[in-house]
KEBASE-508580 format. One record per residue: residue number from 0; residue in one letter; x, y negated, z negated of N, C-alpha, C in turn. Coordinates in steps of 0.001 Angstrom, whole numbers, plus 500000, padded with zeros to 6 digits. Atoms other than C-alpha are relative to their C-alpha. Example, Ala and Ser with C-alpha at 12.3 -4.5 7.8 and 13.67 -1.06 7.14 Angstrom:
pt pos = 0	code = a	n.east = 500890	n.north = 501190	n.up = 500000	ca.east = 512300	ca.north = 504500	ca.up = 492200	c.east = 500900	c.north = 498800	c.up = 500000
pt pos = 1	code = s	n.east = 499180	n.north = 501190	n.up = 500060	ca.east = 513670	ca.north = 501060	ca.up = 492860	c.east = 499230	c.north = 498910	c.up = 499270
! end
This chain:
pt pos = 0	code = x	n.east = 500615	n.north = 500883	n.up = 500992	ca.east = 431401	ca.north = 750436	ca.up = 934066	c.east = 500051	c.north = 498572	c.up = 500528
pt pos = 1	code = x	n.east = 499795	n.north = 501833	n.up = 499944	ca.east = 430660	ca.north = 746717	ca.up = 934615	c.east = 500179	c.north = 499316	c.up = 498902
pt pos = 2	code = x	n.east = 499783	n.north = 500568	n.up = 501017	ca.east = 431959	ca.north = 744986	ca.up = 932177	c.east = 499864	c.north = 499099	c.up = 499947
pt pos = 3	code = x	n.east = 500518	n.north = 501617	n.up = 500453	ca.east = 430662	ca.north = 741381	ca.up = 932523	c.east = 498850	c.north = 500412	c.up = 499474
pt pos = 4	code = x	n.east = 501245	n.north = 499836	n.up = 500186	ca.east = 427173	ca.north = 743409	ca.up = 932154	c.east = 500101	c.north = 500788	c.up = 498785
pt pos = 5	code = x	n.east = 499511	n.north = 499675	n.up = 500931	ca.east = 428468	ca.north = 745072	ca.up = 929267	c.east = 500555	c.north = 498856	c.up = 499060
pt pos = 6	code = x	n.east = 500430	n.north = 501139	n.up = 500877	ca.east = 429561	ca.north = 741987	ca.up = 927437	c.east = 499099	c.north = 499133	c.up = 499844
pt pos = 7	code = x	n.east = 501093	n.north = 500763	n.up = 500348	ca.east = 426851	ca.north = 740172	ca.up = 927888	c.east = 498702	c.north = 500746	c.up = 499752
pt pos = 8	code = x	n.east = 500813	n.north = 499152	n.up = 500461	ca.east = 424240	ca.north = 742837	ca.up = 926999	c.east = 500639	c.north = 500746	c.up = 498911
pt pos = 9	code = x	n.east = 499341	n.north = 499222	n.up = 500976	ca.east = 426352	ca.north = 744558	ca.up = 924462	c.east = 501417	c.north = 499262	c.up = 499446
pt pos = 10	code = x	n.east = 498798	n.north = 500551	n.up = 500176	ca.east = 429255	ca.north = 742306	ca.up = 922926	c.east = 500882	c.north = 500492	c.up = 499346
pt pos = 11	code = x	n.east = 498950	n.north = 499112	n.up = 500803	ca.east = 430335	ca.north = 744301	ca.up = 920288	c.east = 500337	c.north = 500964	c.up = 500485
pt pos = 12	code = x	n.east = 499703	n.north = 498400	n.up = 499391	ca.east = 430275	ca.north = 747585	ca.up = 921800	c.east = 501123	c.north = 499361	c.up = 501065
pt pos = 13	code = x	n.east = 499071	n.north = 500644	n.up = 499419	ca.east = 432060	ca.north = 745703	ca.up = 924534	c.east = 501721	c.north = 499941	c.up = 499717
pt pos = 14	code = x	n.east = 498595	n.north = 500320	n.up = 500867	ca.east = 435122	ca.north = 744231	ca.up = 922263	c.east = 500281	c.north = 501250	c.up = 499399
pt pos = 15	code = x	n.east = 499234	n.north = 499031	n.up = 500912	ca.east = 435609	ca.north = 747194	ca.up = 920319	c.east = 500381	c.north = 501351	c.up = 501593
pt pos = 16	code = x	n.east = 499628	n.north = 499386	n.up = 499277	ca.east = 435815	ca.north = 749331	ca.up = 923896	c.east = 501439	c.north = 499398	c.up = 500911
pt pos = 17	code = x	n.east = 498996	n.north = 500809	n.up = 499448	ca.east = 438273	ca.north = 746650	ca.up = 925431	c.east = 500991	c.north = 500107	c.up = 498883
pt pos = 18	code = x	n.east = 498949	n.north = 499592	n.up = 500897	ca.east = 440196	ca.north = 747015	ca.up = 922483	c.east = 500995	c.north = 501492	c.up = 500235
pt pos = 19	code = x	n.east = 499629	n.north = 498337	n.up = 499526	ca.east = 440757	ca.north = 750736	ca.up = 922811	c.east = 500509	c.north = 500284	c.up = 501266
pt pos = 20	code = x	n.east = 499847	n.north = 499764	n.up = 498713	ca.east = 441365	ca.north = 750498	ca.up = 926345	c.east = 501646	c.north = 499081	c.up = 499727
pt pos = 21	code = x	n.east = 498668	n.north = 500597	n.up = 500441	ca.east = 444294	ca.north = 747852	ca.up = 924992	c.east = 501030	c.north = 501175	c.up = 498956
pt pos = 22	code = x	n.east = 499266	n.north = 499985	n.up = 500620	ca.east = 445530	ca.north = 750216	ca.up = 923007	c.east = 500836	c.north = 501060	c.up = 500288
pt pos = 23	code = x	n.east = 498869	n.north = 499302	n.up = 499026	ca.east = 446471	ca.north = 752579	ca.up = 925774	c.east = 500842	c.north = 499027	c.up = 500929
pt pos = 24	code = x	n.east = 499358	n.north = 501000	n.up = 498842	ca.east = 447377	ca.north = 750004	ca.up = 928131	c.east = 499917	c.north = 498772	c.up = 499756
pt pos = 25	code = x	n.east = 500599	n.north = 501532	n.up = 500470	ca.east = 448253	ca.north = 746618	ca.up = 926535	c.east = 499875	c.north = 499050	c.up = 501199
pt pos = 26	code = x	n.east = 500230	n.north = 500807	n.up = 498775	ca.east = 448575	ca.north = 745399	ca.up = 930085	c.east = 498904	c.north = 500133	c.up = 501157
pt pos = 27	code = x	n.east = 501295	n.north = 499905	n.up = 499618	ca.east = 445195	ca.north = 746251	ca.up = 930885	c.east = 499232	c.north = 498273	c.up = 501334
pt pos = 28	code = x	n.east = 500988	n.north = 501477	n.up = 499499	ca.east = 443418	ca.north = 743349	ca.up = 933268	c.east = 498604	c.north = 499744	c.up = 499274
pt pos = 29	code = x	n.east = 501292	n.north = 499959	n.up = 500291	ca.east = 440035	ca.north = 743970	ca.up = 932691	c.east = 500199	c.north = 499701	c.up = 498729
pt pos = 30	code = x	n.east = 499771	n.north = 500450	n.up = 501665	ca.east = 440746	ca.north = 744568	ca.up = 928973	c.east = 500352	c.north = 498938	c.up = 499644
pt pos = 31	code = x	n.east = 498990	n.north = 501325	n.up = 500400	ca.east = 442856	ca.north = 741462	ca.up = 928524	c.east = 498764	c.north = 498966	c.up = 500305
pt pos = 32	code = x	n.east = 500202	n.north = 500895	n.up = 499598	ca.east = 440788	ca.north = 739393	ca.up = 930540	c.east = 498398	c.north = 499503	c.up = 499034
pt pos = 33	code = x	n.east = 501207	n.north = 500043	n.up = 500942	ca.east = 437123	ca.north = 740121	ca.up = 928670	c.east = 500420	c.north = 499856	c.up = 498756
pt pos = 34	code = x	n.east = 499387	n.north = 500234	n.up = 501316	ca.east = 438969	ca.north = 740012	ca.up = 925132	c.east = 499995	c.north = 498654	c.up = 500313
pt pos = 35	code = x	n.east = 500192	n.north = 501773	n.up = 500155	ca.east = 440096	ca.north = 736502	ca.up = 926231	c.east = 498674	c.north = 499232	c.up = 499787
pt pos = 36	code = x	n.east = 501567	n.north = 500304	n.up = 500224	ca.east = 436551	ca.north = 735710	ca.up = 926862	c.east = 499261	c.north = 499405	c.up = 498683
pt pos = 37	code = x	n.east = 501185	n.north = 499579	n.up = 501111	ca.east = 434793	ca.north = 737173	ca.up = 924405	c.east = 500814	c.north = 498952	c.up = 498694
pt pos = 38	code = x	n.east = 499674	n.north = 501276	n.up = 501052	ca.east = 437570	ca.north = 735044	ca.up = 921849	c.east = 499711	c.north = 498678	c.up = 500597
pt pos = 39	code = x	n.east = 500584	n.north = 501176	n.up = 500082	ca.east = 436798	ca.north = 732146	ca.up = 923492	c.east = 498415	c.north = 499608	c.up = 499800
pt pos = 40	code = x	n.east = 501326	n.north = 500529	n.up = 500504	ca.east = 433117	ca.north = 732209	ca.up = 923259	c.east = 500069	c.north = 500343	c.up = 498332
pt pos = 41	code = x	n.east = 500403	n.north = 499940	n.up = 501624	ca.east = 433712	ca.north = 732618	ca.up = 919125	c.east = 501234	c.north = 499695	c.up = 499879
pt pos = 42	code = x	n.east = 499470	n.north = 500866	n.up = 500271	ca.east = 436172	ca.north = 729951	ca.up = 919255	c.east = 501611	c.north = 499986	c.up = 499530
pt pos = 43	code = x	n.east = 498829	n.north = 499610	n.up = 500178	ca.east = 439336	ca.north = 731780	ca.up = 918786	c.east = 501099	c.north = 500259	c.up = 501494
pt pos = 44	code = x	n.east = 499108	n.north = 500475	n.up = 499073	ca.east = 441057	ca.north = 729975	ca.up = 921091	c.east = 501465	c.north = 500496	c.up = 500521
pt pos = 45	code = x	n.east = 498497	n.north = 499347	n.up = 499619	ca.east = 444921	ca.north = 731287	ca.up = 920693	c.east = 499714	c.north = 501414	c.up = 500338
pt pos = 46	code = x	n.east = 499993	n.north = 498731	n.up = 499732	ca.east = 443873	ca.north = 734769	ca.up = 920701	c.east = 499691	c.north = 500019	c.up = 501537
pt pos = 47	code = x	n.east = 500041	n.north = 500030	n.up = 498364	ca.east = 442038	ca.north = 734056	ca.up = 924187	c.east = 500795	c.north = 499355	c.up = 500945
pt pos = 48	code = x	n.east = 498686	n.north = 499832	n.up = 499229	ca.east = 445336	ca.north = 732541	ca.up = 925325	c.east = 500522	c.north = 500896	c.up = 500420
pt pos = 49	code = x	n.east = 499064	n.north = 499100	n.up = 499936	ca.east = 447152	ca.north = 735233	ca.up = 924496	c.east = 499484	c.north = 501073	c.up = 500933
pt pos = 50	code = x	n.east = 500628	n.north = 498987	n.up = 499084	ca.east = 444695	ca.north = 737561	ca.up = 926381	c.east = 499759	c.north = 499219	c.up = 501468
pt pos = 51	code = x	n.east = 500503	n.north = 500725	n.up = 499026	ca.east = 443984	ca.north = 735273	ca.up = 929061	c.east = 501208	c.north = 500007	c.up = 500755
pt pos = 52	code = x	n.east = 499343	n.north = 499515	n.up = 499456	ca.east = 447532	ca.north = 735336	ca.up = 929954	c.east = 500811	c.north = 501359	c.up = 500544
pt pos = 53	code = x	n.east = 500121	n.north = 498398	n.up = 499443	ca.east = 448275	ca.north = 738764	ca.up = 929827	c.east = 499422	c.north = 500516	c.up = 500827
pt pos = 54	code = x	n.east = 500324	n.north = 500039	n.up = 498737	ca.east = 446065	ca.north = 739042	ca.up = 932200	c.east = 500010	c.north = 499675	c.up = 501149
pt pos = 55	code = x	n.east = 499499	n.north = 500699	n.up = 498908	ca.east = 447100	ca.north = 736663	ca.up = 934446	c.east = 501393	c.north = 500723	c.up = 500700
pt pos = 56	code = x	n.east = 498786	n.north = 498973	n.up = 500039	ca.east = 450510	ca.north = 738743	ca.up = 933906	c.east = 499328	c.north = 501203	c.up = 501440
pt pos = 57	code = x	n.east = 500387	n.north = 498496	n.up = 498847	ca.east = 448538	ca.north = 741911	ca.up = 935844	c.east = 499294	c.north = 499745	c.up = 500915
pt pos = 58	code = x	n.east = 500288	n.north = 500629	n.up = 498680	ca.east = 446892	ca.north = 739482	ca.up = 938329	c.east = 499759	c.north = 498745	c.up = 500164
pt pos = 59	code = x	n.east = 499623	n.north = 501096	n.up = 500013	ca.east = 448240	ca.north = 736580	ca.up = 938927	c.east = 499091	c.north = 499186	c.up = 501384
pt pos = 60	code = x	n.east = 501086	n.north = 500635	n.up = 499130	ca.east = 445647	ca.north = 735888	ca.up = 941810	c.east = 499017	c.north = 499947	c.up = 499695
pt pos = 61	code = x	n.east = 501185	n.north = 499905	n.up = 500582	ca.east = 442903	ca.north = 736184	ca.up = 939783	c.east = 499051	c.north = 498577	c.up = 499642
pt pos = 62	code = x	n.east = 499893	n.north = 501540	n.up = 499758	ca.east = 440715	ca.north = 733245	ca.up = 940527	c.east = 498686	c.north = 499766	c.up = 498603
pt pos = 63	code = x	n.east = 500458	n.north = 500155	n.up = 501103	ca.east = 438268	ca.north = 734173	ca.up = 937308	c.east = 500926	c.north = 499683	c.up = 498640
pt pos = 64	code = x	n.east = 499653	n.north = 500243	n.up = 500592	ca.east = 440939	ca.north = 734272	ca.up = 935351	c.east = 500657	c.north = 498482	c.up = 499658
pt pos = 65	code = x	n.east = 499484	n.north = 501679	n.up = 500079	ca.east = 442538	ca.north = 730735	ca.up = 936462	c.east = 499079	c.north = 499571	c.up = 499696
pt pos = 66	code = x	n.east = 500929	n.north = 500596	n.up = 500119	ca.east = 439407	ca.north = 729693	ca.up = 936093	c.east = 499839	c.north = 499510	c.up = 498435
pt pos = 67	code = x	n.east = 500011	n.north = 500393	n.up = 501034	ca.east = 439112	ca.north = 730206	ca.up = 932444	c.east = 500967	c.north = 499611	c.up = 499326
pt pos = 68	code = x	n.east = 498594	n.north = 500805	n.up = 500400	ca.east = 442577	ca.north = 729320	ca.up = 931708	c.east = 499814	c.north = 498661	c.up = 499777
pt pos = 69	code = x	n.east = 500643	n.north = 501391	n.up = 499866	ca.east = 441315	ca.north = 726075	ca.up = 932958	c.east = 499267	c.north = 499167	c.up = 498106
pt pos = 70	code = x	n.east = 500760	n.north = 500000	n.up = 500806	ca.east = 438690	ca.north = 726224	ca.up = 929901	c.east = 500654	c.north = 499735	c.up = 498933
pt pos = 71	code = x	n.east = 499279	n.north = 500089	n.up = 501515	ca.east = 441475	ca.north = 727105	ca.up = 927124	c.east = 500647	c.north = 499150	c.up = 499675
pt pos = 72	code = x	n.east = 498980	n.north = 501553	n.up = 500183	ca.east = 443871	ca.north = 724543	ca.up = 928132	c.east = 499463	c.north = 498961	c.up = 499463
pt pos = 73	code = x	n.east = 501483	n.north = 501669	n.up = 500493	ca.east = 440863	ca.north = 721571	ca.up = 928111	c.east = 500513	c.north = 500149	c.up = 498634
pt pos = 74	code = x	n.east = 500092	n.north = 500350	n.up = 501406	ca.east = 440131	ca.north = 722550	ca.up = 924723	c.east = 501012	c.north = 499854	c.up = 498907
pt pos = 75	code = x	n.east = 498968	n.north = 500236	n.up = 501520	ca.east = 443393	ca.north = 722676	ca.up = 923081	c.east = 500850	c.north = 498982	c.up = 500247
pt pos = 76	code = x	n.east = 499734	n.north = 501478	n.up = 500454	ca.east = 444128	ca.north = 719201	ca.up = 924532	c.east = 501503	c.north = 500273	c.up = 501303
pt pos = 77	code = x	n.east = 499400	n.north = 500005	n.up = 499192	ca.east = 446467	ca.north = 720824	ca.up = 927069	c.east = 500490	c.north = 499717	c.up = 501718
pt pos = 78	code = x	n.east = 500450	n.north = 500389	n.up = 498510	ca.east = 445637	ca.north = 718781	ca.up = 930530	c.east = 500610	c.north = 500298	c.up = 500833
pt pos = 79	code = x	n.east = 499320	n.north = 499774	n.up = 498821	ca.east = 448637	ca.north = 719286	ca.up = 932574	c.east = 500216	c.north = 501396	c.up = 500265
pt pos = 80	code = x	n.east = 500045	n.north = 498233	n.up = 499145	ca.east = 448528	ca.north = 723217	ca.up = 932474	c.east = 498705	c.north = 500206	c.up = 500253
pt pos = 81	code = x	n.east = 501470	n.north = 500276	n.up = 499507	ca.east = 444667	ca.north = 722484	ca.up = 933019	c.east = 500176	c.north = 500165	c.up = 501698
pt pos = 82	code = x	n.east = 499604	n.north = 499960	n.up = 498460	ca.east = 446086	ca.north = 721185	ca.up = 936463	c.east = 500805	c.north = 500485	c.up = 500637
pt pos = 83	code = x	n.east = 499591	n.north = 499015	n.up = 499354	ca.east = 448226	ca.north = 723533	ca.up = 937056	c.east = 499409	c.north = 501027	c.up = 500344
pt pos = 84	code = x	n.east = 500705	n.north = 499007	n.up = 499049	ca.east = 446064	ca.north = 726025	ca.up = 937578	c.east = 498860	c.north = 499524	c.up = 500468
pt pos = 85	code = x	n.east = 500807	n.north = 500820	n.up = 499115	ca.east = 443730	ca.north = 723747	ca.up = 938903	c.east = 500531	c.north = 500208	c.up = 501393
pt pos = 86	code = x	n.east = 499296	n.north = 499678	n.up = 498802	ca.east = 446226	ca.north = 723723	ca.up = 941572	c.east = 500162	c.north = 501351	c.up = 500618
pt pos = 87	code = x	n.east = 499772	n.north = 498874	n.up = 499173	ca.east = 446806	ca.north = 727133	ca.up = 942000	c.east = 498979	c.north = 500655	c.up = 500379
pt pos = 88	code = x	n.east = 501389	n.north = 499040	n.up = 499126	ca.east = 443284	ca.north = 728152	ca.up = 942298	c.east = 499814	c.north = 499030	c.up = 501181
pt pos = 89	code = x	n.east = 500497	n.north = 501076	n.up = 498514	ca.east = 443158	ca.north = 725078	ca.up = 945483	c.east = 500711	c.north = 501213	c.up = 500966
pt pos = 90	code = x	n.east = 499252	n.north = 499249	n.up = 499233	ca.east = 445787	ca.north = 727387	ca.up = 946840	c.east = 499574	c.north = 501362	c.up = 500396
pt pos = 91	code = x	n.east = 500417	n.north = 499276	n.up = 500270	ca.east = 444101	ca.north = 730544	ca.up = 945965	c.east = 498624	c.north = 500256	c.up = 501072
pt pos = 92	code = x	n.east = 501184	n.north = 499849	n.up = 499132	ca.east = 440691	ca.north = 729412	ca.up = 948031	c.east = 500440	c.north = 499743	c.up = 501163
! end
């Protein structure tokens, strides 16, 4: 399955399959990482923390995921863990 092409052609079907997939394996990547997502594009910011790190948890080289980390921090006003993984994705490329 591709699942970026799956949330963005199908969002719900999407979230409610990433769910299920969390609810065998809460340490899912994939799962974790599209959940974060998908709460941050509908503004539910802590939840896509909470998934955003969990994922980071099951791949901590993950340079999509630093990426949007980047995104959650900004918006909740959090700059210096902004640049922390600012930093670690310099390290990362």
């Amino acid at each position: 399955v591709r699942f970026a092409a799956l949330k963005k052609d199908f969002p719900e079907v999407a979230e409610e399959l990433f769910f299920k997939v969390l609810k065998l394996d809460k340490n899912n990547f994939d799962a974790n990482y599209y959940i974060g997502c998908i709460c941050f594009d509908k503004d539910q910011i802590e939840w896509a923390l909470k998934s955003l790190k969990r994922a980071l948890k099951a791949d901590k080289k993950s340079i999509d995921c630093h990426k949007k980390l980047i995104e959650v921090y900004e918006e909740l006003g959090f700059d210096d863990l902004a640049d922390k993984h600012r930093e670690i994705l310099r390290k990362l490329k």
